[in-house]
C-alpha positions in Angstrom: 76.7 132.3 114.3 73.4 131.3 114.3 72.6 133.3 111.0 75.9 131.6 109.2 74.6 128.3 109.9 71.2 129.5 108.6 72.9 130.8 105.3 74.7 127.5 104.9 71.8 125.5 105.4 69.4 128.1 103.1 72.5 127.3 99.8 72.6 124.0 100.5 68.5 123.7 99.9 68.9 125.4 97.0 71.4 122.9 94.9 70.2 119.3 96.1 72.3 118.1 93.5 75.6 119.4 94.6 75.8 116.2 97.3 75.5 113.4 94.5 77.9 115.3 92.5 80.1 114.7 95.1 79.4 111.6 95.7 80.3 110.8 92.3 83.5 112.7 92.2 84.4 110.9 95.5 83.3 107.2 93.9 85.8 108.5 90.9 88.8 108.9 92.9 88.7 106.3 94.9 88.4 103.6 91.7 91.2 105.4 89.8 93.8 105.5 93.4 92.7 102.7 95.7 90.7 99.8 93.6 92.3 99.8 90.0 95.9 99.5 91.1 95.2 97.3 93.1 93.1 94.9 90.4 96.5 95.6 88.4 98.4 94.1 91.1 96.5 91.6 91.2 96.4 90.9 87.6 100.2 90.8 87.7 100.5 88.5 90.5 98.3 86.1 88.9 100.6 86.2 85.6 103.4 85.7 87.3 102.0 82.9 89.3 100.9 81.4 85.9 104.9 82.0 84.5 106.6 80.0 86.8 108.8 77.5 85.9 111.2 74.6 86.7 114.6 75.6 88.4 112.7 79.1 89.4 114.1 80.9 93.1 110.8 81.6 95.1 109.8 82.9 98.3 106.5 82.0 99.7 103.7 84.0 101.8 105.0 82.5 104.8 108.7 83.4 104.0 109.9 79.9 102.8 112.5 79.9 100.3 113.4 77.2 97.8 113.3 76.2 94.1 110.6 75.4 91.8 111.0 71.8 90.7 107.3 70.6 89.7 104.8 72.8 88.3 101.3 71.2 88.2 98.0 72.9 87.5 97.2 74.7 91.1 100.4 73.5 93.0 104.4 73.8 92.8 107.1 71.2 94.2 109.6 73.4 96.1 112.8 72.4 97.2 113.6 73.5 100.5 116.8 71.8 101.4 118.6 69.2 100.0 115.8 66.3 99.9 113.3 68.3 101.6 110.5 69.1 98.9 107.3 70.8 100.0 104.2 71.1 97.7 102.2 74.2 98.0 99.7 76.0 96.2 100.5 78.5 93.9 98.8 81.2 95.2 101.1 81.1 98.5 103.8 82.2 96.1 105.0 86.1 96.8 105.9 87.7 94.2 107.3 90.9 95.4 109.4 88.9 98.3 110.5 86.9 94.7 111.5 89.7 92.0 113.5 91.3 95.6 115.4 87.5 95.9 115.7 87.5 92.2 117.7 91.0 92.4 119.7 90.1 95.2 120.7 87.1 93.3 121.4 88.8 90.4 123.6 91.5 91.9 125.4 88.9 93.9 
């Protein structure tokens, strides 16, 4: 055991540049599966944010649903219920709870 661990050791001192390899490989993988989709997603929440419009079904972070009926700059006017309106920032708009009402409504 004692000689293994001597071997291992004795390789590893002889290609001190296998562990930045790695390293780099590592730093590869995780931009290509964890950080770029998820700069995607967020690029596509952003333009979808930015596409809203009047008369538009939404669902917001906190699960409030109602319809788009002002859209200024950094805020919407929802309507919640009758004359209940609510104005709320845009970016508390979800879109995937959205295009999931927006199929439901579609089908039904």
């Amino acid at each position: 055991m004692i000689a293994s661990l001597l071997l291992q050791a004795d390789a590893q001192a002889q290609n001190p540049y296998q562990f930045w390899i790695m390293m780099a490989l590592l730093m590869v993988v995780f931009y290509f599966f964890m950080i770029r989709p998820q700069q995607k997603k967020a690029k596509d929440a952003k333009k979808f944010r930015e596409s809203l419009q009047k008369g538009s079904k939404v669902v917001t972070i906190g699960g409030i649903h109602g319809r788009v009926v002002e859209v200024a700059d950094t805020t919407i006017l929802l309507e919640v219920d009758g004359n209940v309106k609510l104005r709320i920032e845009k970016s508390a708009i979800a879109m995937d709870n959205t295009m999931q009402l927006n199929e439901a409504t579609a089908k039904g």
